[in-house]
N, C-alpha and C positions, 0 to 999 in steps of 0.2 A: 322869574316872570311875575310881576304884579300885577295885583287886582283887575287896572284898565285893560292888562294884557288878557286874562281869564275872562271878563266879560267880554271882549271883544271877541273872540275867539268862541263864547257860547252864542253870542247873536250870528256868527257868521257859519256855527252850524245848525241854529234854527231857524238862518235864511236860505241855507240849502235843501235841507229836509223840506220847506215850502214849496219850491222848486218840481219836487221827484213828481212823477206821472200817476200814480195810483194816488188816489185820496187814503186807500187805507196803510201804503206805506208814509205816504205825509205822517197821520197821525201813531204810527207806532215809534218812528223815528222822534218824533217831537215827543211823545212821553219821553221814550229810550234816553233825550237826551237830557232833559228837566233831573230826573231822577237820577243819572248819572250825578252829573252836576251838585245837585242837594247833597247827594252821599258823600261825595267826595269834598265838600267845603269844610268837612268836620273832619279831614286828614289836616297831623299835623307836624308828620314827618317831611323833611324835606325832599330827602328823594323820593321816597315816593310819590308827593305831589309831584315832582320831575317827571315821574312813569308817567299818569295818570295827564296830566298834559301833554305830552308826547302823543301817547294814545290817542287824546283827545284830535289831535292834529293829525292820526293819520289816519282817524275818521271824517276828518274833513276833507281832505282828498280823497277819500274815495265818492264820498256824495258831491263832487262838485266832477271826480270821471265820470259819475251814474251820468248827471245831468249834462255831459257833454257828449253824451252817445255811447261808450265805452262799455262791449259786451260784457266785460268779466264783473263792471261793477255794478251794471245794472243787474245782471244774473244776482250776487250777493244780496243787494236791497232786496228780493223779492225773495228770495228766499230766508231770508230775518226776517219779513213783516210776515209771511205765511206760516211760521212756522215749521221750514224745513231745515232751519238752524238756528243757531242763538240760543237765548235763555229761554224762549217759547216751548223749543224744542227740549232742552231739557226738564222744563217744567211735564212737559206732557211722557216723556220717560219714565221723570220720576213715580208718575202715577200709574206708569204700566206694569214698573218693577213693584207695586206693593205688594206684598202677600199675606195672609193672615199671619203669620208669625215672624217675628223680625230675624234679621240674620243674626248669630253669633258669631263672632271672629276664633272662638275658640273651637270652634265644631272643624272635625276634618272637612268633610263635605259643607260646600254651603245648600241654601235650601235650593227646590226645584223653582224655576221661572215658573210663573202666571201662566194662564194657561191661553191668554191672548199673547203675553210676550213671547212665548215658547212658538205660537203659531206663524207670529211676524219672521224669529229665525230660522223658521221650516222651508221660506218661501223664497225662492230666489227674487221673487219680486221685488225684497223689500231689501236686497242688499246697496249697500251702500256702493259696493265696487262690484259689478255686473261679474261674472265666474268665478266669484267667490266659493269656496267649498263649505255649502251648511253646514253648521254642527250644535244644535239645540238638546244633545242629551249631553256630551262629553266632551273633553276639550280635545280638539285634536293632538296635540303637544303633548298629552299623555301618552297615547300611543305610540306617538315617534322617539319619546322617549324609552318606552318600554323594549322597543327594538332595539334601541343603541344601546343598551343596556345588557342583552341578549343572555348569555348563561348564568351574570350574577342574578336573575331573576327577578325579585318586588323592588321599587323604588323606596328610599329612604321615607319616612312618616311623613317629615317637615316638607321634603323636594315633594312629593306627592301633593299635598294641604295647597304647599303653593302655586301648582296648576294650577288646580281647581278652582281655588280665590279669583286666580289673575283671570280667566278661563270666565268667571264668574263675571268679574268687573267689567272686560273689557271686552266683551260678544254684544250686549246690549248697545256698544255705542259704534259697531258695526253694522246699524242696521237704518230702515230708514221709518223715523217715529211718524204712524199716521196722526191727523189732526182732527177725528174724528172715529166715532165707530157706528157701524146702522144696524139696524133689528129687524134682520129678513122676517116678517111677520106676513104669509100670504093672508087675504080677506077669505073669511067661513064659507061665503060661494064657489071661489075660486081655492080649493085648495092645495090644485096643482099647480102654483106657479111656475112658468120659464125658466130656467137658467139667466136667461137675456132680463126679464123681467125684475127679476131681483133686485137687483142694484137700487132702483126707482121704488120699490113695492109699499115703502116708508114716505117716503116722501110726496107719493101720489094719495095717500091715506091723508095727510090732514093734521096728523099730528104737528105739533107744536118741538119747538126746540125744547123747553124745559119740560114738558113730558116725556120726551126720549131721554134726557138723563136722569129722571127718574125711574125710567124703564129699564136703563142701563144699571142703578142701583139695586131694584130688585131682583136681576138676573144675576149679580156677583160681579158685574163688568168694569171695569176702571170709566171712569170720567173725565175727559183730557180738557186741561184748562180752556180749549176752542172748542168745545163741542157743541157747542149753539152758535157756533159765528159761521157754520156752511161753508168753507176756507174754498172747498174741493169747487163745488159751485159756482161761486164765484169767480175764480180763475177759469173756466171753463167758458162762463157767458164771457170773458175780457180774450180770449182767445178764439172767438167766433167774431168779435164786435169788429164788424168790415162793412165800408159799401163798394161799392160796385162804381169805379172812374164814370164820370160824366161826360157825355158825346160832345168830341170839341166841336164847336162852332164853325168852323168850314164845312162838317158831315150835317147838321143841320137840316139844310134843307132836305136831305135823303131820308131821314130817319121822322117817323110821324111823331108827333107830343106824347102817345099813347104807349109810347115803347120807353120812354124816359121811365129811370130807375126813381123809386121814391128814396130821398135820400136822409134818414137820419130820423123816420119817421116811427118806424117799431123797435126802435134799439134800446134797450133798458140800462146799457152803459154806452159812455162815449163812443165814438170809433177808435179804434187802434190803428196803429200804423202796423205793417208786416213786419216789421223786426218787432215791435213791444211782443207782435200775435205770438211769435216764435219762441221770445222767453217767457211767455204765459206755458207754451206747451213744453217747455224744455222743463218749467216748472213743476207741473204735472205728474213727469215721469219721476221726481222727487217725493209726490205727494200719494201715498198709497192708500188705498182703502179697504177697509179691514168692517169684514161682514161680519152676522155672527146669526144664524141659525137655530133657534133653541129647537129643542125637541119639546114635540105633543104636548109632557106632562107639562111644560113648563109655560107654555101659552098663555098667559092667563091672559084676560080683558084688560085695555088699557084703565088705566085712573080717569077718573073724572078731574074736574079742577076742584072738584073739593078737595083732592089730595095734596095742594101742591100749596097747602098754607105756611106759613112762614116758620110756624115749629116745626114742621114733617121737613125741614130743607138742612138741618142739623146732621153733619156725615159722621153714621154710625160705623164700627167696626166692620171691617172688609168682610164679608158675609161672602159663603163657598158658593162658587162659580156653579150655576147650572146649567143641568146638560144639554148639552147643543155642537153646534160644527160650525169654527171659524173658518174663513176664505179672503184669501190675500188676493186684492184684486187692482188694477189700475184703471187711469179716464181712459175709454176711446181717442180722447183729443192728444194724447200724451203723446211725445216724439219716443221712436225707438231707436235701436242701436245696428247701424244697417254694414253691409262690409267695409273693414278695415274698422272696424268702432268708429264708423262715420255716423253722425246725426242725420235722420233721415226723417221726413214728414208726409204726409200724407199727402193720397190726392190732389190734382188741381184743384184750386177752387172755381166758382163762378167769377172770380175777379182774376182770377193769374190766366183764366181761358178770355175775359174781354179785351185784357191789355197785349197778350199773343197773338189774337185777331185785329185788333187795331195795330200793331208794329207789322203786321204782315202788307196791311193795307197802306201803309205809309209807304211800305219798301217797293210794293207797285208801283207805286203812281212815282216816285221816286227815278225807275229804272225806263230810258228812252224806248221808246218802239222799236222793234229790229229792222235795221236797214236804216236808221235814221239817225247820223253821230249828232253831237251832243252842239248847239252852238260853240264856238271858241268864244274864251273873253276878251277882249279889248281892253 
């Protein structure tokens, strides 16, 4: 494949990515693909340029099924631009797995998870495959082992280590990496906040996105590469952005001006269509959110902005988690898992009850008067 063939081929998947529905999938797709690209110009193996083309093309088909309506790809796209998979996702991993002391490969045991990544594999919430069996101290594999093992008693050193490793490795990417974390921090009036309350209690204060990661440095907390970008929020306002169908023109004269919907008038995003709404909330239920409660001692006052000068912004060594109590939590708007693992959503809305009463009213006036057949046609 030459040159004309590779730039042909990079214009026509940063004419698809232009294409996609979200502004903020457009632009993570058009990095994603620039940077590909660059990286890959300095291969100088040939098959592997082969791979790496390949690939490239069957990223092109899928951004051109997103853009043709196509649920499973449009699902993908928004889950790589949010963060609920791709390199996003593993960047934000990677920084949940840090802990003050690096692993050894030479150690039997590896070290204990973080004590927010520990809290994420506690939580059914955050599995990746719904009836999953937790298991955030021990692998379960050990044990099942240790049974079929039964009167020779201890496992071998080496079969042991290698649990644990593997147990080690591969639990974290069974789970599903939030794209932020919040600092239940009730106001000094109120000191008892809600349970309900919670969630909001940050964000109703006033704080700033780069003061909560510096909030989150002082507490020992990880810092996920999105933690100023409000991922959760946002998908939330694109999964509510709906108006209400406009009264056709035959009902008209029935209906006064004053009952017309205002359309398009307080909507801070687009409208959405009911399939986009639906993969925003299918989204959701991907997207977890991971509180985190300090205790009393650990309250201190926020920073002022004097704190947040450009040498204080230098990441120092992972400093011990302070004490507090994480909680694995999901959107309200998020679809759950209803019988048969059927996807199931919430309530009517105010649009899905105007379009049930106008098809009702159509099917009236539709259906003859009794006693009165219908004309024949000629």
């Amino acid at each position: 494949m030459g040159s004309p063939d590779v730039l042909s081929l990079y214009r026509s998947l940063l004419r698809e990515a232009h294409k996609l529905p979200d502004p903020l999938v457009k632009f993570t797709y058009s990095i994603y693909i620039r940077d590909r690209f660059r990286k890959n110009a300095r291969v100088l193996d040939e098959s592997l340029r082969y791979k790496k083309i390949k690939t490239a093309r069957q990223k092109l088909r899928q951004l051109q099924a997103a853009n043709n309506g196509d649920k499973t790809a449009v699902v993908r796209t928004l889950r790589f631009a949010y963060g609920a998979s791709g390199p996003i996702r593993h960047q934000n991993l990677a920084m949940y797995k840090l802990t003050g002391n690096s692993p050894n490969p030479t150690d039997t045991r590896p070290p204990p998870f973080a004590p927010a990544l520990k809290a994420l594999l506690s939580s059914p919430l955050a599995r990746t495959k719904p009836g999953t069996k937790v298991q955030p101290d021990e692998p379960l594999a050990l044990s099942l082992a240790l049974d079929r093992r039964g009167w020779l008693g201890k496992l071998p050193e080496r079969r042991e280590r290698n649990l644990w490793w593997n147990w080690w490795r591969e639990e974290p990417t069974k789970t599903l990496v939030p794209t932020e974390i919040e600092v239940v921090e009730p106001s000094p009036d109120n000191a008892s906040t809600l349970p309900s309350d919670k969630a909001r209690a940050t964000n109703n204060s006033g704080t700033t996105s780069s003061k909560a990661s510096l909030r989150l440095r002082q507490l020992g907390l990880p810092v996920a590469k999105t933690q100023e970008f409000d991922l959760i929020h946002r998908a939330e306002e694109y999964s509510q952005s709906y108006t209400v169908p406009k009264t056709p023109r035959r009902f008209t004269e029935r209906i006064p001006e004053t009952q017309e919907p205002e359309v398009g008038t307080s909507l801070a995003v687009p409208p959405q269509s009911r399939f986009m709404r639906r993969r925003y909330r299918e989204l959701l239920s991907k997207m977890p959110l991971l509180s985190f409660n300090p205790a009393p001692s650990s309250r201190v006052p926020p920073t002022g902005s004097s704190d947040l000068r450009p040498q204080d912004r230098s990441t120092p060594p992972v400093p011990p988690v302070s004490p507090g109590r994480f909680s694995v939590s999901i959107s309200p708007l998020a679809t759950t898992l209803g019988p048969r693992n059927r996807t199931t959503y919430s309530l009517m809305t105010q649009e899905d009850r105007q379009w049930i009463e106008r098809a009702r009213e159509t099917k009236g006036r539709a259906e003859p008067k009794s006693g009165v057949p219908r004309p024949l046609k000629t």
